[in-house]
N, C-alpha and C positions, 0 to 999 in steps of 0.2 A: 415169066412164071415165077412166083412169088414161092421162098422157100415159109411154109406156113408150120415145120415143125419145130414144137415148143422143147427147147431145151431144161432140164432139170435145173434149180441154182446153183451153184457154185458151191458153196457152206451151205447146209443143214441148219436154219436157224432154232431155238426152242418156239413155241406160243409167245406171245406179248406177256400170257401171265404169269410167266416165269419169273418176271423182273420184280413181282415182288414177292415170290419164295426165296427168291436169291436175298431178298433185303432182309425177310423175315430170320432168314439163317444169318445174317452175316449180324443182324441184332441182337439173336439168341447167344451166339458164339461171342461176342465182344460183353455181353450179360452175363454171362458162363463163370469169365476170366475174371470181371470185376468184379464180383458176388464171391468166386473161390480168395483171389487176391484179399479184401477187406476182412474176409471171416475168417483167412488164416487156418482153411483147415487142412496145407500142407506147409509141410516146410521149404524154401526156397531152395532152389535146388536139387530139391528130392527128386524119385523118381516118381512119384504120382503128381506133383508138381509140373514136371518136364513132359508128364503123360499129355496134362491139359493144355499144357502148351502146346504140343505139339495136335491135337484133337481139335483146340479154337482155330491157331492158325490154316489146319486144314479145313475146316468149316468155313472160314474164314472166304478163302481161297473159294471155294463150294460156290459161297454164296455169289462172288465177284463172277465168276464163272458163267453163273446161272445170267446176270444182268449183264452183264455184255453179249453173250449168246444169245438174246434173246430178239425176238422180232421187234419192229419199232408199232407203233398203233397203226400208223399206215405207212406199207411199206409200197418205194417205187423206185425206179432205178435211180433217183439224185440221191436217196436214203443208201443205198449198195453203193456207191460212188464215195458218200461222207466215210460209209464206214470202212471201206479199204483206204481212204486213204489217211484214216485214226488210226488203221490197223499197222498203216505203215511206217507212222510218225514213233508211233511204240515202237515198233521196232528198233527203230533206228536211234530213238530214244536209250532202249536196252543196250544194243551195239556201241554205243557213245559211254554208257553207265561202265558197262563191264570194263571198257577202254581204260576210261578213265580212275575208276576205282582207286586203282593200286598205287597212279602216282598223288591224287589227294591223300589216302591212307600213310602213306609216307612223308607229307609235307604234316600232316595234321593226325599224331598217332591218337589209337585210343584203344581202348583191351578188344573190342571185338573189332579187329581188322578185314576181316573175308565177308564177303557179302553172300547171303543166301539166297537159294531159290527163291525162296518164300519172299525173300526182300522186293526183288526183281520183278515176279508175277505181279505182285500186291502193286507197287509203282505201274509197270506200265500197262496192267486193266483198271487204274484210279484215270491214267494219264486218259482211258480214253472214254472213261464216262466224264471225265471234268472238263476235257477239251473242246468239247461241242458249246460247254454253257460258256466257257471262257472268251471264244469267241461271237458268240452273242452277243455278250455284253458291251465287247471291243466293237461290236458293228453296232449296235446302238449310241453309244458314247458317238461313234465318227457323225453317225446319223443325227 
């Protein structure tokens, strides 16, 4: 007798059309930054300066968010398989980063020594939408 009950998935993926509200926002917000930057209409520094910064980067983030979350166009279990194990490459990516942070920082000073959140997130959901095409490309080169 065949167990026929359907388990719920794992992660909560968004819609597939998430991925390009996530783009739309992470365009807007990098538009934001460089439109206020060029026009100079704070001062470096300042605190409405450091407002926008801190508003893009989080949008920023929103948008990253959005497009990794999001389902693929056809989703089947080798797609759930690819993405845990980008999920887990990030990771351990992160885990490596944090590690090693502090003795690069020391060999190689520079005024902002401490890595942020924001660094962090931003690297490993880049690592794991670039990762898929990177290796594409490597399997077609071998191919």
């Amino acid at each position: 007798m065949k167990n026929s009950k359907k388990y719920p998935p794992l992660v909560a993926l968004f819609p597939n059309s998430f991925k390009i509200w996530g783009v739309i926002v992470m365009l807007l917000a990098f538009g934001i930054m460089v439109f206020v930057r060029q026009m100079n209409f704070f001062s470096e520094g300042s605190k409405q300066m450091e407002l926008v910064k801190l508003i893009t980067k989080q949008s920023m983030l929103t948008g990253l968010f959005l497009v990794v979350f999001s389902k693929a166009r056809e989703e089947d279990e080798r797609t759930n398989q690819i993405r845990l194990y980008l999920f887990a490459a990030a990771f351990w990516f992160g885990i490596i980063q944090i590690l090693l942070y502090p003795i690069i920082t020391y060999f190689i000073p520079s005024e902002n020594s401490e890595m942020s959140a924001f660094q962090l997130l931003f690297q490993m959901m880049l690592l794991i939408i670039i990762l898929p095409w990177i290796l594409h490309l490597i399997k077609r080169k071998i191919e």
